[in-house]
C-alpha positions as CSV (number, residue, x, y, z in Angstrom):
1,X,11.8,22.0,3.1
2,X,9.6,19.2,4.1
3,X,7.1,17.7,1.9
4,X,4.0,17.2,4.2
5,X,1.7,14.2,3.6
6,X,-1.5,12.9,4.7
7,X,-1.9,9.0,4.7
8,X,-6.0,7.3,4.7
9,X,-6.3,3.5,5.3
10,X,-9.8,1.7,4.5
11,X,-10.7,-1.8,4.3
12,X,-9.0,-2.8,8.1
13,X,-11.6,-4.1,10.7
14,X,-13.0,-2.1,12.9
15,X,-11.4,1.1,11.5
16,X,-14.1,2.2,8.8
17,X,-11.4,4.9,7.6
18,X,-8.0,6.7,10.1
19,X,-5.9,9.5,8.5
20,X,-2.8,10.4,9.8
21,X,-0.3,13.1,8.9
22,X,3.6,13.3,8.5
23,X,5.6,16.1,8.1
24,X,8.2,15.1,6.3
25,X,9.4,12.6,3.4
26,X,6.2,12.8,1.7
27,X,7.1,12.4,-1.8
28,X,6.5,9.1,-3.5
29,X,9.6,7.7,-2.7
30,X,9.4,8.6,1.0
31,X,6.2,7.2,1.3
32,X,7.3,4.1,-0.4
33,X,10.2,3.8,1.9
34,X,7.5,4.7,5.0
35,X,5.0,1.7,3.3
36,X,7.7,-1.1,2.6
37,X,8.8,-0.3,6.2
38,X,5.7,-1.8,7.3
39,X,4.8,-4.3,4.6
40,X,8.6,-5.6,6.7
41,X,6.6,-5.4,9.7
42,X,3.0,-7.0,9.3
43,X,2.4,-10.7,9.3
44,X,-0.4,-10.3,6.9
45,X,-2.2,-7.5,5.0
46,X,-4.9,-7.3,7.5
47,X,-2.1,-6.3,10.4
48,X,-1.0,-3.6,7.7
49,X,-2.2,-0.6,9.9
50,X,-0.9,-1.5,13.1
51,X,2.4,-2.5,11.4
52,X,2.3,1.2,10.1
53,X,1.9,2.7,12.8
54,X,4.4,0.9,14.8
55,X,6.9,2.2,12.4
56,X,5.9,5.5,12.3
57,X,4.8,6.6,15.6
58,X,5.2,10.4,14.9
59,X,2.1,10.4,12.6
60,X,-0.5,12.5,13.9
61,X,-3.9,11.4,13.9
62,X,-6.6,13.4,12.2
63,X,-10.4,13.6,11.8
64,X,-10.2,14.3,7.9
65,X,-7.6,14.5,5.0
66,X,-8.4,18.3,4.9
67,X,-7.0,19.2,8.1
68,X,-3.9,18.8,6.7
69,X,-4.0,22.2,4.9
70,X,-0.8,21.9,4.0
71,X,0.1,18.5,3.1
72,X,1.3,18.2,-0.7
73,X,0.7,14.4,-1.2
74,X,-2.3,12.2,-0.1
75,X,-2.3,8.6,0.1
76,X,-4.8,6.3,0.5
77,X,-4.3,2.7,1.2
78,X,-7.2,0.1,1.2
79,X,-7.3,-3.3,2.8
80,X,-9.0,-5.2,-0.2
81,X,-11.5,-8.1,0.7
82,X,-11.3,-11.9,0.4
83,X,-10.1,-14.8,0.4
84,X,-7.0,-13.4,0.1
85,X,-6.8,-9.9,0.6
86,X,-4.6,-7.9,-1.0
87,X,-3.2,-3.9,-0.4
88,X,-3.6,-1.3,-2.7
89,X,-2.4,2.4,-2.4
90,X,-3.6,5.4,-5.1
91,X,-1.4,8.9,-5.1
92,X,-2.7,12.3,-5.2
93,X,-0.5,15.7,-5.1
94,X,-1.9,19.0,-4.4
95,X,0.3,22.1,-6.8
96,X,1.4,24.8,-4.2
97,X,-1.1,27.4,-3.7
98,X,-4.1,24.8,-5.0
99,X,-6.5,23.3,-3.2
100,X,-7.7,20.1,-5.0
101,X,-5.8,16.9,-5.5
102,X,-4.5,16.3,-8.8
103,X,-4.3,11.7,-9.4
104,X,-0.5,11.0,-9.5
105,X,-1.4,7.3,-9.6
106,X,-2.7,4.1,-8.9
107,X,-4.9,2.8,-7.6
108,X,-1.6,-0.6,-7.6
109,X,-1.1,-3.3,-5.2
110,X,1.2,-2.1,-2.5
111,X,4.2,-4.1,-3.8
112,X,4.0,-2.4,-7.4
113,X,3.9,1.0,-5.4
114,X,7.0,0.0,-3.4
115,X,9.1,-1.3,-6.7
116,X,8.1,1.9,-8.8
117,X,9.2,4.6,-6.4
118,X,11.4,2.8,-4.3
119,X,13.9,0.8,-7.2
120,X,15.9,-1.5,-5.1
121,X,14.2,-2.0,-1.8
122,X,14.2,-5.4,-0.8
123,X,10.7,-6.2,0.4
């Protein structure tokens, strides 16, 4: 069965806030896998986005998080600001049959993300 996810990235310029939804792999660990595929990717945090969705081109774009219905994990992962800027994701999961997101955790810089569900991944 395939564990649906919706994915929200703030902070990168000139996107204010995109969503996009996977099918598939949505768990922690898959979106860790999905997230350090593209940490690989990007030259810097700021390339981040584009890196993602270079590596995941079946993602479909959406207008809000809550046109994914069905999704059973939410991620959200923010660009932070300055001098050095920095990537941090937070978790949500949504119980079948409920309709608000229950914090599964974070908010943790990307690599922390990537090391907790994803043991073993060379980044």
């Amino acid at each position: 069965m395939a564990t649906r996810a919706v994915y929200s990235f703030t902070g990168f310029a000139g996107v204010p806030e995109r969503h996009l939804y996977l099918h598939h792999d949505g768990y922690p660990a898959g979106a860790a896998w999905r997230l350090a595929a593209a940490q690989r990717e990007a030259a810097d945090a700021s390339d981040f986005l584009t890196a993602f969705l270079s590596t995941q081109g079946q993602a479909e774009p959406l207008a809000s998080p809550e046109q994914a219905a069905d999704a059973e994990y939410r991620y959200r992962v923010q660009l932070l600001p300055g001098s050095d800027p920095g990537l941090q994701v937070q978790c949500w999961r949504r119980l079948p049959g409920g309709s608000s997101w229950i914090p599964r955790c974070g908010p943790m810089p990307l690599t922390t993300f990537i090391q907790r569900f994803l043991p073993g991944d060379q980044l």
